[in-house]
N, CA, C and O of each residue as an XYZ file, in Angstrom:
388
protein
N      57.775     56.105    -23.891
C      58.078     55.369    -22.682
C      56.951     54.384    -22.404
O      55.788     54.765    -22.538
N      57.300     52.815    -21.926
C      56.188     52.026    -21.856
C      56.076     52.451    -20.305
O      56.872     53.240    -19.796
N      55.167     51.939    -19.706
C      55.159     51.959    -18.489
C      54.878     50.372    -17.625
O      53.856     49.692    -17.538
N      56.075     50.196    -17.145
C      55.870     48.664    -16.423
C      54.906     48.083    -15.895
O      54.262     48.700    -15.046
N      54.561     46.830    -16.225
C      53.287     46.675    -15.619
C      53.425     45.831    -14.404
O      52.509     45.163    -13.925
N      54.731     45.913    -13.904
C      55.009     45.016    -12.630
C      54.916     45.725    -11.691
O      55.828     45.568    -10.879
N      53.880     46.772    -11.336
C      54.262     47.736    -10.369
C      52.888     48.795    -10.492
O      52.612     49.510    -11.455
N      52.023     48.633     -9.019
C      51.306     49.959     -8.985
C      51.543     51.199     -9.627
O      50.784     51.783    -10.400
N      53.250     51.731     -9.033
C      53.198     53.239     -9.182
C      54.625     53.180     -9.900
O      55.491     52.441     -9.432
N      54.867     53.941    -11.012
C      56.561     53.977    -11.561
C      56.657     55.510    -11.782
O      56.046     56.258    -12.545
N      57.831     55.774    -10.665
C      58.452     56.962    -11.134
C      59.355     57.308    -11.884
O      60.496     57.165    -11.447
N      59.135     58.032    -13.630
C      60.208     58.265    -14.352
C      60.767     59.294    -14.648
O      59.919     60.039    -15.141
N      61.946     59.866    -14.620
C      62.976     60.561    -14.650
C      63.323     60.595    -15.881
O      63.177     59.608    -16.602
N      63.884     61.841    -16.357
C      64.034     61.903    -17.756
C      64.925     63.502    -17.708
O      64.380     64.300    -16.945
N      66.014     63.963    -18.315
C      66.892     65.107    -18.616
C      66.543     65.098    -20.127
O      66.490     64.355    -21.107
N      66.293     66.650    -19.631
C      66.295     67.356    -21.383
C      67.137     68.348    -21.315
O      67.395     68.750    -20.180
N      67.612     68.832    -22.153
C      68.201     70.285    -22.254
C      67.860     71.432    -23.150
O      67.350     71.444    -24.271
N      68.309     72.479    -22.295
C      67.484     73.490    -22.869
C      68.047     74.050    -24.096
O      69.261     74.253    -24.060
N      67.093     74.502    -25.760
C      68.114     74.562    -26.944
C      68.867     75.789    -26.279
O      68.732     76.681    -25.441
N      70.220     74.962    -27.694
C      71.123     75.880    -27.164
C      70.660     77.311    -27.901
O      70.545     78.310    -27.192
N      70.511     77.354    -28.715
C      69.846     79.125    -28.877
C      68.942     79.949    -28.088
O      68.321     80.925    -28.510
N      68.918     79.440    -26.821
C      68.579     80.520    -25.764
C      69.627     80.525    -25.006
O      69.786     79.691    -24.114
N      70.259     81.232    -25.204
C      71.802     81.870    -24.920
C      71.726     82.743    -23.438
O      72.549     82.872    -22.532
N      70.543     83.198    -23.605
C      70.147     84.516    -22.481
C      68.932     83.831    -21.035
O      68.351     82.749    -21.119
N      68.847     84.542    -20.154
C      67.865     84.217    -19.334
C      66.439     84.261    -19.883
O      65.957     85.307    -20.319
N      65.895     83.310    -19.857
C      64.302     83.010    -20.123
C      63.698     83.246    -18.380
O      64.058     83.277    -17.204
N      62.514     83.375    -19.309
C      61.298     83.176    -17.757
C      59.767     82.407    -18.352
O      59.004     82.658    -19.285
N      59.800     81.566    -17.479
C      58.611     80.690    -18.013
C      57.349     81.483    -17.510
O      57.354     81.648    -16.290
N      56.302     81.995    -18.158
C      55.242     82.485    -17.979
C      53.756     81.682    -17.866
O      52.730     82.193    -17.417
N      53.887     80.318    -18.376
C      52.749     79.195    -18.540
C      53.183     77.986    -18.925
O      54.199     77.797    -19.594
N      52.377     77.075    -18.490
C      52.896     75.771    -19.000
C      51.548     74.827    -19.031
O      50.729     75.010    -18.131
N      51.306     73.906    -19.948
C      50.287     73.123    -20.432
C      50.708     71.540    -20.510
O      51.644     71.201    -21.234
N      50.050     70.686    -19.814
C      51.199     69.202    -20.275
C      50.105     68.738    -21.182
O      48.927     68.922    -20.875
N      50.282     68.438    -21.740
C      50.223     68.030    -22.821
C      50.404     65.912    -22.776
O      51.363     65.155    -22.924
N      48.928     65.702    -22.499
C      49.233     64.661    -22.403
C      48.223     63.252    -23.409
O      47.008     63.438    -23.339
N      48.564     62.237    -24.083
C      47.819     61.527    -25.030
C      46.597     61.274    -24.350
O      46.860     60.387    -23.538
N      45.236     61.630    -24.242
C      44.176     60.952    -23.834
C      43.698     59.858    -23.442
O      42.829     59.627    -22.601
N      44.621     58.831    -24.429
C      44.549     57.273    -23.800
C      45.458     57.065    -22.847
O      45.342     55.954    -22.330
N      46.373     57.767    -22.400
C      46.962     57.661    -21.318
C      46.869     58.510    -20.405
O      47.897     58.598    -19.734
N      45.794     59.378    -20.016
C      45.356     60.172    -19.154
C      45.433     59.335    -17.641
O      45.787     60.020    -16.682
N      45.126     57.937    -17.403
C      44.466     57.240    -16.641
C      46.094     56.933    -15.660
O      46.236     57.157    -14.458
N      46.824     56.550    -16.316
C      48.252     56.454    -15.988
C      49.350     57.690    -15.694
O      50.556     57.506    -15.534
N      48.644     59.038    -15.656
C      49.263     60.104    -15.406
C      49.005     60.396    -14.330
O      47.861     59.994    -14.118
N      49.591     61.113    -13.066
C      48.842     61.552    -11.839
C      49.537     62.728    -11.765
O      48.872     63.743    -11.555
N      50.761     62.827    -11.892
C      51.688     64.106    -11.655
C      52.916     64.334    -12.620
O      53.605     63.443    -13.116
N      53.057     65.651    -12.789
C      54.565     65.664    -13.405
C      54.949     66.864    -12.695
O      54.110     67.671    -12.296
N      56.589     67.047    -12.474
C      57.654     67.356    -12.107
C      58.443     68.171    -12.833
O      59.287     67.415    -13.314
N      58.691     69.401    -13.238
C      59.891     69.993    -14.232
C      60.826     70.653    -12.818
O      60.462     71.375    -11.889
N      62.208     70.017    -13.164
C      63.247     70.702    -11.855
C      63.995     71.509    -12.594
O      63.424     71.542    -13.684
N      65.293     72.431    -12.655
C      66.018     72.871    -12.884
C      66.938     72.311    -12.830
O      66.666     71.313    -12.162
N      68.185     72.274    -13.182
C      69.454     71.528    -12.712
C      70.081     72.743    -12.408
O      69.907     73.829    -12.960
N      71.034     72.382    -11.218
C      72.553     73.728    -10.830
C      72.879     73.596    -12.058
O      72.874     72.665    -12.863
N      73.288     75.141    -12.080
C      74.293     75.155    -13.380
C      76.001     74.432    -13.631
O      76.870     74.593    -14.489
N      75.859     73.443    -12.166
C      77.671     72.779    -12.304
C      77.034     71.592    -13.031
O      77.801     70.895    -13.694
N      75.647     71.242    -12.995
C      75.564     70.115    -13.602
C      76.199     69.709    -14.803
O      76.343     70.715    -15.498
N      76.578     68.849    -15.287
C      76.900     68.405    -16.575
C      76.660     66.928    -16.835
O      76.720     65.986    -16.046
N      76.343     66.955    -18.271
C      75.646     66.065    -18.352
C      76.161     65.558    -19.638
O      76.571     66.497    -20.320
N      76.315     64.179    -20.334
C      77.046     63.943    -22.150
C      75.711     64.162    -22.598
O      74.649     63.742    -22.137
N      75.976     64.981    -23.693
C      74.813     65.321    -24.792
C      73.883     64.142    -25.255
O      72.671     64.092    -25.045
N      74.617     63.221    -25.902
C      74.560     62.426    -26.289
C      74.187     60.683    -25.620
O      74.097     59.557    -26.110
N      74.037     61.380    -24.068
C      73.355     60.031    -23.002
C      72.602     60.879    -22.437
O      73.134     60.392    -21.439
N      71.816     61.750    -22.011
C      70.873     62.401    -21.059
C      70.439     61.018    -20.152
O      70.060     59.986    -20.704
N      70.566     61.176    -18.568
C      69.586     59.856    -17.854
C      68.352     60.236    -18.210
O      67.912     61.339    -18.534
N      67.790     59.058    -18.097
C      66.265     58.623    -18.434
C      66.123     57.325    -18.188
O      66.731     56.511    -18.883
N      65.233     56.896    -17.080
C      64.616     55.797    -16.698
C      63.905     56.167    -15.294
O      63.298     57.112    -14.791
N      64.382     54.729    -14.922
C      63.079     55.095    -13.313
C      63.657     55.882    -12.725
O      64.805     56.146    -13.083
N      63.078     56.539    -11.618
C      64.116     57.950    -11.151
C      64.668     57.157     -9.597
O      65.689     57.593     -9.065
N      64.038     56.197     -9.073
C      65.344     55.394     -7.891
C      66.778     54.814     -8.114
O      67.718     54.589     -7.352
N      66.483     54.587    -10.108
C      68.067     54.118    -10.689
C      68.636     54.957    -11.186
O      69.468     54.457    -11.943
N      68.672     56.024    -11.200
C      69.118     57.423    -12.020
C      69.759     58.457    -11.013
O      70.715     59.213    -11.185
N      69.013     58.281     -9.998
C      69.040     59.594     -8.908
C      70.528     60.139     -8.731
O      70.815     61.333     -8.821
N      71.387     59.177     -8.482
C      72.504     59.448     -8.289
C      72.971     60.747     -9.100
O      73.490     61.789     -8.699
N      72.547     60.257    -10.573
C      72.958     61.393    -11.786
C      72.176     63.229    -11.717
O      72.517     64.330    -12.151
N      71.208     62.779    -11.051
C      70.510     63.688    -10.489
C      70.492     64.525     -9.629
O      70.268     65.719     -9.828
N      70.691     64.083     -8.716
C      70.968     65.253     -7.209
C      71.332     66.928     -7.149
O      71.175     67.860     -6.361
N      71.915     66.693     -8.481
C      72.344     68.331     -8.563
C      70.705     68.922     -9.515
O      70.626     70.126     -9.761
N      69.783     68.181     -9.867
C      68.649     68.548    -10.120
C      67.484     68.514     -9.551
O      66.513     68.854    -10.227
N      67.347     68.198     -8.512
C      66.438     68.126     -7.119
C      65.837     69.584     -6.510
O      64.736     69.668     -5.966
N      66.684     70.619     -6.688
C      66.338     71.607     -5.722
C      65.229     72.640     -5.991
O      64.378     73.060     -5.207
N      65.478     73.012     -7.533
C      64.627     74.222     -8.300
C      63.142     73.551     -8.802
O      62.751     73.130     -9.891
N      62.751     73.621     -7.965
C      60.980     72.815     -9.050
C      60.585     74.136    -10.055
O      60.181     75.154     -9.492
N      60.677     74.126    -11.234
C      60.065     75.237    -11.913
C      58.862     75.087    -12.194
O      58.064     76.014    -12.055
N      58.441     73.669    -12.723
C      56.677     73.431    -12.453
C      56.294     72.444    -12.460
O      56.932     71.490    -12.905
N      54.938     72.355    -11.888
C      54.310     70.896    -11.398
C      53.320     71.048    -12.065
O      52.972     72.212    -12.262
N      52.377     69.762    -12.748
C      51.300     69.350    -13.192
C      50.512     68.355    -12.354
O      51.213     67.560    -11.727
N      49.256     68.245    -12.223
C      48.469     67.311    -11.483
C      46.926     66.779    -11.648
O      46.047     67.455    -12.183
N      46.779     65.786    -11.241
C      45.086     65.477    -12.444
C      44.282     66.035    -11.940
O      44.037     66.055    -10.734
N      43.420     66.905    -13.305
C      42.328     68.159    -12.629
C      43.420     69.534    -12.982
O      42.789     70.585    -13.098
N      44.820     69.667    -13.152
C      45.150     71.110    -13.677
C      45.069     70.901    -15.258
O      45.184     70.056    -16.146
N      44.735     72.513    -14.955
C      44.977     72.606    -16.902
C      46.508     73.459    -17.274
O      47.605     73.421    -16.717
N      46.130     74.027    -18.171
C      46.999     74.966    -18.713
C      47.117     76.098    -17.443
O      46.175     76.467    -16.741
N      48.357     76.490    -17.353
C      48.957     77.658    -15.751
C      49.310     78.697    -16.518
O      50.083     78.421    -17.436
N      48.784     80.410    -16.352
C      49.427     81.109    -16.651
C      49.961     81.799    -15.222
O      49.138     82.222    -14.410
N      51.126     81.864    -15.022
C      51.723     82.380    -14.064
C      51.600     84.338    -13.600
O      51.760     84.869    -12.501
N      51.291     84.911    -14.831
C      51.534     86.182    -14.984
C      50.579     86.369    -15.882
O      50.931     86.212    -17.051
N      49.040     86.772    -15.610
C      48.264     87.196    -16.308
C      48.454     88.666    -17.135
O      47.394     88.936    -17.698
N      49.312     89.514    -17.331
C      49.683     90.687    -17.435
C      51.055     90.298    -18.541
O      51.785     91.196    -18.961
């Protein structure tokens, strides 16, 4: 993703899905972002939501772009924050045990 240079701040939006060979309930225990070093400077926050499960989505278009032109497609993914990243966190283990 480039990031526009017409603009202080760009918020981007992006759907992934989860492989389909986790068939069963997962539970996220940690999460690390993982981000290129030369672009550390241009990162401030990230966002992982859940989607309702009525969501549906074509395999084969996932939205992805700025998230004020997308949102629409979105809304049913707004509610569940499963995890946040921010500059200064590292790696989160949720459940030391």
């Amino acid at each position: 993703y480039r990031v526009p240079s017409t603009s202080d701040t760009t918020y981007h939006c992006k759907v992934y899905k989860v492989p389909s060979r986790l068939s069963t309930k997962q539970h996220v225990i940690a999460h690390k972002a993982l981000i290129d070093p030369a672009n550390r400077d241009l990162v401030h926050h990230l966002l992982v939501y859940e989607c309702d499960s009525a969501t549906i989505f074509d395999d084969a278009n996932l939205p992805d772009g700025l998230c004020d032109d997308i949102f629409p497609k979105l809304q049913l993914c707004t509610t569940n924050i499963a995890s946040i990243w921010a500059v200064g966190g590292d790696e989160v283990c949720l459940f030391l045990n």
